[in-house]
TORLUMFI-431329 format. One record per residue: residue number from 0; residue in three letters; x, y, z of N, C-alpha, C, O in turn. Coordinates in pm, 1 decimal, always signed. Example, Ala and Ser with C-alpha at 12.3 -4.5 7.8 and 13.67 -1.06 7.14 Angstrom:
2
<node num="0" residuo="Ala" n_X="+1319.0" n_Y="-569.0" n_Z="+780.0" ca_X="+1230.0" ca_Y="-450.0" ca_Z="+780.0" c_X="+1320.0" c_Y="-330.0" c_Z="+780.0" o_X="+1423.6" o_Y="-331.9" o_Z="+846.5"/>
<node num="1" residuo="Ser" n_X="+1285.0" n_Y="-225.0" n_Z="+708.0" ca_X="+1367.0" ca_Y="-106.0" ca_Z="+714.0" c_X="+1290.0" c_Y="+3.0" c_Z="+787.0" o_X="+1340.9" o_Y="+113.8" o_Z="+803.9"/>
! end
This chain:
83
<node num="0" residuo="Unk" n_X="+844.2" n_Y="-2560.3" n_Z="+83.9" ca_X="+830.0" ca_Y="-2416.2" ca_Z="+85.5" c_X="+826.3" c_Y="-2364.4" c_Z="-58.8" o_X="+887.5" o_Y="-2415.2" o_Z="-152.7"/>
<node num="1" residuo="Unk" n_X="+757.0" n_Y="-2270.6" n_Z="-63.8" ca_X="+724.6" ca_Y="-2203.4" ca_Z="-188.1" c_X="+803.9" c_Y="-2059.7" c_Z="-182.8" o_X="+809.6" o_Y="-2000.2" o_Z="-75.1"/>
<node num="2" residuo="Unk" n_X="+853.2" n_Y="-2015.3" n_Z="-277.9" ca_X="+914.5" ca_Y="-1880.9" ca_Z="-293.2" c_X="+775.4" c_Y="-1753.0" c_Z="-345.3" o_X="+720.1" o_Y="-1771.7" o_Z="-453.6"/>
<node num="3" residuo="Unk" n_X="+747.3" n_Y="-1672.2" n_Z="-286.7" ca_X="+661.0" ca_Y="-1596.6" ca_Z="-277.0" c_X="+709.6" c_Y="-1465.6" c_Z="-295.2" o_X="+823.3" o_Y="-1432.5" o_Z="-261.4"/>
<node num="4" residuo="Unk" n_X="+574.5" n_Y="-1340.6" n_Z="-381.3" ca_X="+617.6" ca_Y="-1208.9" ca_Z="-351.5" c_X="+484.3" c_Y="-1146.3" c_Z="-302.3" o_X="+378.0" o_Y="-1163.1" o_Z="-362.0"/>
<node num="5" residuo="Unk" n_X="+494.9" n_Y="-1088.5" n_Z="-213.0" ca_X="+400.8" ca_Y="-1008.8" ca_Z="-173.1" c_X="+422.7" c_Y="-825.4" c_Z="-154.9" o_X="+513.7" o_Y="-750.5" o_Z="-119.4"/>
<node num="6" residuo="Unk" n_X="+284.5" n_Y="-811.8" n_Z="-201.5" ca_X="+305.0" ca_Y="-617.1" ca_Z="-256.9" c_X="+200.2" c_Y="-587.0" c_Z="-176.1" o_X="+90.9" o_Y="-643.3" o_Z="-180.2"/>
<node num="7" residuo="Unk" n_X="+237.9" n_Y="-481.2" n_Z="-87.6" ca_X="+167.2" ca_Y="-434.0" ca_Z="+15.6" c_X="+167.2" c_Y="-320.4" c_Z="-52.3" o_X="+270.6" o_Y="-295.8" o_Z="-114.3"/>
<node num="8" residuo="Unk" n_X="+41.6" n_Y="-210.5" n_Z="-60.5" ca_X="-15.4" ca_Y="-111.9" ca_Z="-107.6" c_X="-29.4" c_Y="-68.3" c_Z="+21.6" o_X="-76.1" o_Y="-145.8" o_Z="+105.0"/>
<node num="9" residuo="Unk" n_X="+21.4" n_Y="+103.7" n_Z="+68.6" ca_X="-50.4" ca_Y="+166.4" ca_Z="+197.2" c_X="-68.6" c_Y="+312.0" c_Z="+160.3" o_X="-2.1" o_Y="+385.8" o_Z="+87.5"/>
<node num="10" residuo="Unk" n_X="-191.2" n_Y="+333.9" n_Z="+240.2" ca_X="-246.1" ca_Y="+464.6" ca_Z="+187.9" c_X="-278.9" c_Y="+556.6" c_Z="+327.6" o_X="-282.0" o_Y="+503.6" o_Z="+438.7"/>
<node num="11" residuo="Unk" n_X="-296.5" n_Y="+663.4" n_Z="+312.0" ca_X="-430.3" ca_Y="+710.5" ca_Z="+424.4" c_X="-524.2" c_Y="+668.2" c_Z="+395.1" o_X="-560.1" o_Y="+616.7" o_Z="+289.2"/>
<node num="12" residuo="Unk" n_X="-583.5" n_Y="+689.1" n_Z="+504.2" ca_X="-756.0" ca_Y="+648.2" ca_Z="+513.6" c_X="-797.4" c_Y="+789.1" c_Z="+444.5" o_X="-711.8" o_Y="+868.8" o_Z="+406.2"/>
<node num="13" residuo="Unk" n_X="-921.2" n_Y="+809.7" n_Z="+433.6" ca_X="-998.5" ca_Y="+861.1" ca_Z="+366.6" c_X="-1017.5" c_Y="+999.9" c_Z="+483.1" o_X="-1086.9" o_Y="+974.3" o_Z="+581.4"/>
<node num="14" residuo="Unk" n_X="-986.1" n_Y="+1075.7" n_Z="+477.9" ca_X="-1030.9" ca_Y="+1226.0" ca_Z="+613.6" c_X="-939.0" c_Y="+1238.3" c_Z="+680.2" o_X="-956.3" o_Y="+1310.5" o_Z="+778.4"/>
<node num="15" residuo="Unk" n_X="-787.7" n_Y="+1170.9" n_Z="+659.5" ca_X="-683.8" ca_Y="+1158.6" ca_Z="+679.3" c_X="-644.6" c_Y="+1280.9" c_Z="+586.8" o_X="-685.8" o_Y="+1302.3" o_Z="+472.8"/>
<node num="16" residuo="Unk" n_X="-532.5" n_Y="+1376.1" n_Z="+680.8" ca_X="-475.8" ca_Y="+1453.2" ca_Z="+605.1" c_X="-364.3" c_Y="+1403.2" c_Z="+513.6" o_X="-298.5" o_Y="+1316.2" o_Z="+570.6"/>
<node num="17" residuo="Unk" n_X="-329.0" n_Y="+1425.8" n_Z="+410.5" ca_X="-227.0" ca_Y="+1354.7" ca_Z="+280.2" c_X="-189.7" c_Y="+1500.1" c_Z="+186.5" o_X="-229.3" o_Y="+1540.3" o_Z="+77.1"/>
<node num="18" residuo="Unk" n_X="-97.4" n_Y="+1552.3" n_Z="+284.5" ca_X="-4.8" ca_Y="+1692.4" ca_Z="+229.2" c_X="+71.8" c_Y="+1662.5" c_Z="+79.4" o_X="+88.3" o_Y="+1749.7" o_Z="-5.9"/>
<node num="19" residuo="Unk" n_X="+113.0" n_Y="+1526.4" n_Z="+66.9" ca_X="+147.9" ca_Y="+1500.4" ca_Z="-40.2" c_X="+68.5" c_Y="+1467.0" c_Z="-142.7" o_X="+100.5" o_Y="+1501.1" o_Z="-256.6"/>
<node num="20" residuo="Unk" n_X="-14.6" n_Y="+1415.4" n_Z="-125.3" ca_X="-130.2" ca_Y="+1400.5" ca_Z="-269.1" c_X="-216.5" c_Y="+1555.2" c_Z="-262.7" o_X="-293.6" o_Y="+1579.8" o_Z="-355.5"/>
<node num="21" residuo="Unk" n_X="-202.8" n_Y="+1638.2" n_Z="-170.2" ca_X="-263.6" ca_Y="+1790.0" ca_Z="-197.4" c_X="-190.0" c_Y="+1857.2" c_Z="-315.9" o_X="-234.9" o_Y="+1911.4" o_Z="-416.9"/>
<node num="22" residuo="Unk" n_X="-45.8" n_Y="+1834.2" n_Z="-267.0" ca_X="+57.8" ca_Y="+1959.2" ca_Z="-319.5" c_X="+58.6" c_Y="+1858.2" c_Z="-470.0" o_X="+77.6" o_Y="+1925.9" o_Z="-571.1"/>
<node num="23" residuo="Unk" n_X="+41.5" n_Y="+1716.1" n_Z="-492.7" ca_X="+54.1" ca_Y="+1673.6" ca_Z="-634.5" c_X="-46.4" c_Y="+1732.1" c_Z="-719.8" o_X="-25.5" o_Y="+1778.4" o_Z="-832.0"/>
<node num="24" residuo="Unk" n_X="-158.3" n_Y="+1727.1" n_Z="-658.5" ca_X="-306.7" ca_Y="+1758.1" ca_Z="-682.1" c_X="-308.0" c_Y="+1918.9" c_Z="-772.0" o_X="-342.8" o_Y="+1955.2" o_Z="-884.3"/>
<node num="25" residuo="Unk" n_X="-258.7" n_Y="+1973.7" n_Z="-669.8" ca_X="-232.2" ca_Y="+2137.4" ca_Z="-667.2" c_X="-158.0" c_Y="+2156.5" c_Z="-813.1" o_X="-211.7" o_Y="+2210.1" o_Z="-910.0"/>
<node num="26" residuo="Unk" n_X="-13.4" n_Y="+2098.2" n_Z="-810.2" ca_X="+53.7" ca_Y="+2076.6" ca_Z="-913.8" c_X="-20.8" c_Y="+2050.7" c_Z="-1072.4" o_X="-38.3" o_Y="+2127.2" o_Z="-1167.2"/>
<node num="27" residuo="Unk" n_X="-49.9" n_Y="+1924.4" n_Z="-1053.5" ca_X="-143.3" ca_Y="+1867.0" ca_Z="-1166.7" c_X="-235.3" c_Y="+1957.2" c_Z="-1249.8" o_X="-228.5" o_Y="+1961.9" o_Z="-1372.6"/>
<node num="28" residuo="Unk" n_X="-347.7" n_Y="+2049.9" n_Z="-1153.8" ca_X="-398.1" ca_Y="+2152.1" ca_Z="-1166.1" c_X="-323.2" c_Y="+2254.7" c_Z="-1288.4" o_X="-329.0" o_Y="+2267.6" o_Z="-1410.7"/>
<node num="29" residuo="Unk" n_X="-267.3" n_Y="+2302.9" n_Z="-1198.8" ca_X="-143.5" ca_Y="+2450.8" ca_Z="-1264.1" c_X="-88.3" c_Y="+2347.6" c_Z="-1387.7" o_X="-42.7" o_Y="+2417.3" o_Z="-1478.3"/>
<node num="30" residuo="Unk" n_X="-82.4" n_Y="+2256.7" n_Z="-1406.9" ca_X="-47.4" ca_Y="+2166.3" ca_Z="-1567.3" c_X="-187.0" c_Y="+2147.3" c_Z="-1617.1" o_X="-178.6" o_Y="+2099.8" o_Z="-1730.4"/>
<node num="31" residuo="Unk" n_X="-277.9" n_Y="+2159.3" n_Z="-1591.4" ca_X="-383.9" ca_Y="+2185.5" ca_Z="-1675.0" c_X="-455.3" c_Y="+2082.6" c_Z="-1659.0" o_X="-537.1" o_Y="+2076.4" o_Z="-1750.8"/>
<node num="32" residuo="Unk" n_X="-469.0" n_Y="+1962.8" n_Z="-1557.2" ca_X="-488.5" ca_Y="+1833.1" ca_Z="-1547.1" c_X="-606.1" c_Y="+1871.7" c_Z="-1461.3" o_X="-580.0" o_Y="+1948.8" o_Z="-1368.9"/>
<node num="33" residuo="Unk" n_X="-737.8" n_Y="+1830.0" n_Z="-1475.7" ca_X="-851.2" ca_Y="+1783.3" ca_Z="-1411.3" c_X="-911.7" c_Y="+1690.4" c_Z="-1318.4" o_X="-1011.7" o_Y="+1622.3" o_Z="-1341.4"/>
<node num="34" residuo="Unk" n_X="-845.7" n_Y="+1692.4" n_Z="-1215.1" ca_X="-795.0" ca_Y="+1578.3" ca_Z="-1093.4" c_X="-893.9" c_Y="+1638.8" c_Z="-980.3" o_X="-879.8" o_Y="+1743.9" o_Z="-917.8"/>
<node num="35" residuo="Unk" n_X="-1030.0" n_Y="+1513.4" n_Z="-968.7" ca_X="-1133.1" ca_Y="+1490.7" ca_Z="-897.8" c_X="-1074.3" c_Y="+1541.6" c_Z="-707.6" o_X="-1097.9" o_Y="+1628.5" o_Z="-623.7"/>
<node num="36" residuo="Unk" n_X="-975.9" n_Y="+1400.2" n_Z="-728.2" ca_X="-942.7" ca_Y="+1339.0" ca_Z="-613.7" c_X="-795.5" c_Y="+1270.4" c_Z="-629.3" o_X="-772.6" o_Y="+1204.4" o_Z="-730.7"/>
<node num="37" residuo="Unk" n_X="-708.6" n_Y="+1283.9" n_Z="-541.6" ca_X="-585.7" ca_Y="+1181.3" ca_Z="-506.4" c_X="-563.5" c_Y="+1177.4" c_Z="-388.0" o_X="-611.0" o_Y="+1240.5" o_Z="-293.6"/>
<node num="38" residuo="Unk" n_X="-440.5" n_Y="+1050.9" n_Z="-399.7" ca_X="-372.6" ca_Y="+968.1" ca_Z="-225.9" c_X="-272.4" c_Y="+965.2" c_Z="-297.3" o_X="-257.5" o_Y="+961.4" o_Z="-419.5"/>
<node num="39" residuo="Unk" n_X="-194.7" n_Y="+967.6" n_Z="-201.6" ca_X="-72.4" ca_Y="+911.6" ca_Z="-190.8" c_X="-84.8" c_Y="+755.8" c_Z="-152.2" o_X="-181.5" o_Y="+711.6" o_Z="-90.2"/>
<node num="40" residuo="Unk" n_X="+30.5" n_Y="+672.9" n_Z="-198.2" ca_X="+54.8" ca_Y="+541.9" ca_Z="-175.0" c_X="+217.1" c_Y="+488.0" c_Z="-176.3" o_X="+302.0" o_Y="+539.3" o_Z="-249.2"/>
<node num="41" residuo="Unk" n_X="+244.1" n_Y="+375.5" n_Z="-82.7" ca_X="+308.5" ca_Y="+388.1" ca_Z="-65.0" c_X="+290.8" c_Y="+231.2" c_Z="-92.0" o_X="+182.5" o_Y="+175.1" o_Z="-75.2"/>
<node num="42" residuo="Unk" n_X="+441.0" n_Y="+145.3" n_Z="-148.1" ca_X="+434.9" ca_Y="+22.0" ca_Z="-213.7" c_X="+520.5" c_Y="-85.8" c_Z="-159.6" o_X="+638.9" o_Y="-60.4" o_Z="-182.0"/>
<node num="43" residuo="Unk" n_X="+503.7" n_Y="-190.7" n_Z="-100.1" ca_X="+611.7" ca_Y="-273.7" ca_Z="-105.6" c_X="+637.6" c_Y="-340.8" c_Z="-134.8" o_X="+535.4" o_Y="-409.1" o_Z="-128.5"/>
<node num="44" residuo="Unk" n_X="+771.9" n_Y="-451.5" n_Z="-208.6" ca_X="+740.7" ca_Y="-579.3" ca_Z="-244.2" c_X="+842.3" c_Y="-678.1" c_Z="-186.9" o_X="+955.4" o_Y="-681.1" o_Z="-235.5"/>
<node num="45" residuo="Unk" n_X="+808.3" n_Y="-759.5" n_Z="-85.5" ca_X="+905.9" ca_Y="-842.9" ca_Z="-47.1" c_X="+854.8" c_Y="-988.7" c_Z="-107.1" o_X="+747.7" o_Y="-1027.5" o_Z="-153.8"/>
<node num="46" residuo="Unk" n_X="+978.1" n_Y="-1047.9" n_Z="-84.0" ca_X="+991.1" ca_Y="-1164.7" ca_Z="-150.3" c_X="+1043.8" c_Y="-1270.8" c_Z="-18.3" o_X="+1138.9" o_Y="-1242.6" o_Z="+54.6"/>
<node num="47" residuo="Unk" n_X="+978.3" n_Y="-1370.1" n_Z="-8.4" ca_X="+1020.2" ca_Y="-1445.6" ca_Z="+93.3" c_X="+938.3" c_Y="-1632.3" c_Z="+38.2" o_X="+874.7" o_Y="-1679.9" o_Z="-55.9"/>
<node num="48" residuo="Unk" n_X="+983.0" n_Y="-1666.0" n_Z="+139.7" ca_X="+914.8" ca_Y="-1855.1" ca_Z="+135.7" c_X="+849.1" c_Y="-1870.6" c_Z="+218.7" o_X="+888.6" o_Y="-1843.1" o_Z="+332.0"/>
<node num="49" residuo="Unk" n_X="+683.4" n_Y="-1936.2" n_Z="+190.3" ca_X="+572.5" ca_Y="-1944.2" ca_Z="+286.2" c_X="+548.0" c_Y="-2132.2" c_Z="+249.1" o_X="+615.8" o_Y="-2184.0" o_Z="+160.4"/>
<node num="50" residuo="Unk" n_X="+459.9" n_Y="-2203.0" n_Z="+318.0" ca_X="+418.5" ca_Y="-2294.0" ca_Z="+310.3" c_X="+309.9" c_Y="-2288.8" c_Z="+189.6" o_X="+279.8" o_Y="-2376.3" o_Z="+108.4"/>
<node num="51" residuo="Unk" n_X="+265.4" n_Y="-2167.3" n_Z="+204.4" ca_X="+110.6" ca_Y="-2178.3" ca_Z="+101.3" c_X="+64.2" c_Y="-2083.1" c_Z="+100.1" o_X="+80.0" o_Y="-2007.9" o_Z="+196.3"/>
<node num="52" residuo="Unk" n_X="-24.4" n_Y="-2040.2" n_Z="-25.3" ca_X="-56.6" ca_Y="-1921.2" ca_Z="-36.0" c_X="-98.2" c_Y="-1796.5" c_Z="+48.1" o_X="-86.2" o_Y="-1674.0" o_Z="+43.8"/>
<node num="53" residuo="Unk" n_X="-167.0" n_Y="-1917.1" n_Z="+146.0" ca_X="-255.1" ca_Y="-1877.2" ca_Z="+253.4" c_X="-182.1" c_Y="-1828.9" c_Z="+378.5" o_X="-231.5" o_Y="-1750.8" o_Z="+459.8"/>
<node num="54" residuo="Unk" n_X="-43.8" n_Y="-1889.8" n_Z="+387.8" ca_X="+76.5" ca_Y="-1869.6" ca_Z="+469.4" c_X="+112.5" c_Y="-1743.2" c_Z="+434.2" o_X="+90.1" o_Y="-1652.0" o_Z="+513.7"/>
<node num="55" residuo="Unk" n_X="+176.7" n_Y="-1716.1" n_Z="+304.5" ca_X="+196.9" ca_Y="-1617.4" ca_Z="+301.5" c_X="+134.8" c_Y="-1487.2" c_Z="+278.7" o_X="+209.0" o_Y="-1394.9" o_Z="+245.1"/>
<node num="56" residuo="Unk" n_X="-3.6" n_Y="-1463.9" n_Z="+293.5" ca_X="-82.6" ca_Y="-1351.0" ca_Z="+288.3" c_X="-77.3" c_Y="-1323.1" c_Z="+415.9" o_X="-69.6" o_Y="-1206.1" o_Z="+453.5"/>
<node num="57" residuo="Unk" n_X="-81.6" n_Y="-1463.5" n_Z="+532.4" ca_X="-163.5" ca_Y="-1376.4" ca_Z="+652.9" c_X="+27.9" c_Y="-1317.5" c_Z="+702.6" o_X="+44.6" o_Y="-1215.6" o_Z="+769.6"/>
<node num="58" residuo="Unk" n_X="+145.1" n_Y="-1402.8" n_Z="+654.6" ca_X="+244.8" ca_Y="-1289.6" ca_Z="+686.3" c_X="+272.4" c_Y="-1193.2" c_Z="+631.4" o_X="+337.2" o_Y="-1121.9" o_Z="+708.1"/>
<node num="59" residuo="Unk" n_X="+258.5" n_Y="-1146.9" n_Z="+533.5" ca_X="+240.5" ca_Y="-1016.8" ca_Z="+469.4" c_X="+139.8" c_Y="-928.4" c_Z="+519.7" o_X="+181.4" o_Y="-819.8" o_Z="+559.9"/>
<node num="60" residuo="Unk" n_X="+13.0" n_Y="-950.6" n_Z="+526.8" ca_X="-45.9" ca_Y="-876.8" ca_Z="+682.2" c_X="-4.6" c_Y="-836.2" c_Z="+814.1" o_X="-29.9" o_Y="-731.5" o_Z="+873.8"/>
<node num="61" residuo="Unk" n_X="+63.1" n_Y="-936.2" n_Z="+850.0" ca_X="+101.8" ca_Y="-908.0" ca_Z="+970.3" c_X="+229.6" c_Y="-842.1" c_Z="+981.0" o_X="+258.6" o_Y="-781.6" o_Z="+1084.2"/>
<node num="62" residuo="Unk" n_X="+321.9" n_Y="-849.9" n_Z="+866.3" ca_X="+405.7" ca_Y="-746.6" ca_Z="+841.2" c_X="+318.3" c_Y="-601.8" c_Z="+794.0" o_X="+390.4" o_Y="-503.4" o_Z="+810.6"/>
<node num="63" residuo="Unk" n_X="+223.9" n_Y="-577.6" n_Z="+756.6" ca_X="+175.8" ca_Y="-454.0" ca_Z="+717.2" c_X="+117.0" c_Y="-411.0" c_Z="+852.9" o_X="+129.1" o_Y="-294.7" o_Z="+891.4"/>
<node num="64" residuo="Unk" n_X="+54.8" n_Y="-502.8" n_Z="+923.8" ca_X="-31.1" ca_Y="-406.8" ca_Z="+1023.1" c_X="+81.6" c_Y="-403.2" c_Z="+1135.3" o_X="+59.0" o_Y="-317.2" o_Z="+1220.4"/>
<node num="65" residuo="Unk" n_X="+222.3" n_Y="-492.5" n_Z="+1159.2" ca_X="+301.4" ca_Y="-442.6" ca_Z="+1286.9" c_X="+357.2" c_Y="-365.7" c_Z="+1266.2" o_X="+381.0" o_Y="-290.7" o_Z="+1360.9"/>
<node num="66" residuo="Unk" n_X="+428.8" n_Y="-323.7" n_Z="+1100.9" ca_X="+549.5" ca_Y="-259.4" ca_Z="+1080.8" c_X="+534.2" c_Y="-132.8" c_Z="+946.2" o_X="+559.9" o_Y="-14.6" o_Z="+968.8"/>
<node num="67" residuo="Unk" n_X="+496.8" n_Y="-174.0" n_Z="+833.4" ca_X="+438.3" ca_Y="-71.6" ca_Z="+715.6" c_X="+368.1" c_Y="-15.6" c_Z="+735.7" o_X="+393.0" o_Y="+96.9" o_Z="+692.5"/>
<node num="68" residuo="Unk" n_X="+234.8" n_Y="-23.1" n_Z="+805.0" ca_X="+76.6" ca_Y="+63.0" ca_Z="+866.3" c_X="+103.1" c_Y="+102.4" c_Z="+949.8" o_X="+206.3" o_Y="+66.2" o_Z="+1006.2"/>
<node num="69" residuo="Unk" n_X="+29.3" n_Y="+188.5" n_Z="+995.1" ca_X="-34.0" ca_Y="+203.7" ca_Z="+1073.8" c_X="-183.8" c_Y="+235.0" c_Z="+1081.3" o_X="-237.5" o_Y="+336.3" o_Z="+1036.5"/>
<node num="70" residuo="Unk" n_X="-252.7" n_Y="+117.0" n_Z="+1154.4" ca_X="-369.0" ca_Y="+72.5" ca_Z="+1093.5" c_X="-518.6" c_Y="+177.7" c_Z="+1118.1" o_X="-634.5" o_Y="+178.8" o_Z="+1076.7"/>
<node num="71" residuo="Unk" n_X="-440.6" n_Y="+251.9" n_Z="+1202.4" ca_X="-566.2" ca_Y="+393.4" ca_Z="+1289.8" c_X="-541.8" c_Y="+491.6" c_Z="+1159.0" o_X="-639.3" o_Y="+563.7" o_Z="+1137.7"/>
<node num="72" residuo="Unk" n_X="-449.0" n_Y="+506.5" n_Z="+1081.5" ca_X="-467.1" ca_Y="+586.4" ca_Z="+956.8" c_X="-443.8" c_Y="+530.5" c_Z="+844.4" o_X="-447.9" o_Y="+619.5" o_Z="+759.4"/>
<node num="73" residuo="Unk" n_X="-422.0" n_Y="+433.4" n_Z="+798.2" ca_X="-356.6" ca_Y="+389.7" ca_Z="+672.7" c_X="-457.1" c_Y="+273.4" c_Z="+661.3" o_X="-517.1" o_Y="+229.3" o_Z="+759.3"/>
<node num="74" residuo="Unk" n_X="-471.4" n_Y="+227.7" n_Z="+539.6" ca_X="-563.8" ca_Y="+108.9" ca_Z="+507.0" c_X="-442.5" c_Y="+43.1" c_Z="+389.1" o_X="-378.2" o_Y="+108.9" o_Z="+307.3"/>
<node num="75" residuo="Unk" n_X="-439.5" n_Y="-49.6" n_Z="+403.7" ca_X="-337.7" ca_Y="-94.7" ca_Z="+327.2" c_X="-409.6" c_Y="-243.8" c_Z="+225.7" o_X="-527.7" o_Y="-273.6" o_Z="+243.8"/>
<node num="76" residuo="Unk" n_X="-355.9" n_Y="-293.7" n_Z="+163.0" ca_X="-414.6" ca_Y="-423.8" ca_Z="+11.8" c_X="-276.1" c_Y="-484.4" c_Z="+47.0" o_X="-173.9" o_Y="-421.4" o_Z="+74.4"/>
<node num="77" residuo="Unk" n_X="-292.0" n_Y="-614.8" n_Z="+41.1" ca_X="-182.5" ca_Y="-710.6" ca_Z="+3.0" c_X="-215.9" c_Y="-812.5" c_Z="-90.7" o_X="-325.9" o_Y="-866.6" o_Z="-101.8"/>
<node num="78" residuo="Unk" n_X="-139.5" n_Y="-828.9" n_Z="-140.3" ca_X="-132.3" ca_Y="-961.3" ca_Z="-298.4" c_X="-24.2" c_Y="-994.2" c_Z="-292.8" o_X="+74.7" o_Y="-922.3" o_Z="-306.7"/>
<node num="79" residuo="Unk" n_X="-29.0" n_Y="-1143.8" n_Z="-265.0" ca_X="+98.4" ca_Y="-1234.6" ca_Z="-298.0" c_X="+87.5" c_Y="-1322.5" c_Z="-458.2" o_X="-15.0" o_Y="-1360.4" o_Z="-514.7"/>
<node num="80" residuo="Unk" n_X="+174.3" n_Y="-1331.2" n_Z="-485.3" ca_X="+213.8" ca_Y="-1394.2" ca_Z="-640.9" c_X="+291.2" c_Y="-1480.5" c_Z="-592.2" o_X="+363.5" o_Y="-1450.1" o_Z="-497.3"/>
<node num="81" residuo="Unk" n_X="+292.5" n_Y="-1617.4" n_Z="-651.5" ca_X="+378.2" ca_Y="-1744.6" ca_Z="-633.2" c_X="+558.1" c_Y="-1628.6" c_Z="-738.7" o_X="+534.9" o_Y="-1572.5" o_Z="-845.7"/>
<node num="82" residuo="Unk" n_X="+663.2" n_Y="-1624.3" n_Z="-692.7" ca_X="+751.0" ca_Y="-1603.7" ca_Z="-761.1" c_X="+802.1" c_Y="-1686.9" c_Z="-863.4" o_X="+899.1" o_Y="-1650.4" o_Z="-930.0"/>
! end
């Protein structure tokens, strides 16, 4: 077994309402900041032991799409790093 970290990135989807990247947005603005577009994101990083690289991506997926996502609004990235 290999000691592993995997960082799950989750977002809304895109036409998804995201009240919190509005009101940052909004903010940013009134500071004088020139902001196209934002999301909110939301980050995780667990650390666990997989057999192989490949082991541990598809469980870090499957922890994102049963439990961190929700996959009808959120699109989420995972990257595992050997620890």
């Amino acid at each position: 077994m290999t000691a592993y970290t995997a960082t799950v990135t989750i977002r809304p989807k895109r036409g998804v309402l995201d009240p919190e990247a509005e009101t940052t947005q909004q903010a940013l603005s009134r500071l004088g900041f020139d902001v196209n577009a934002l999301r909110s994101a939301d980050r995780f990083e667990i650390d666990f032991d997989a057999e192989s690289s490949e082991a541990a991506t598809e469980r870090a997926e499957e922890m994102a799409e049963r439990l961190l996502a929700n996959p009808t609004i959120h699109d989420y990235d995972v990257v595992v790093t050997d620890r």
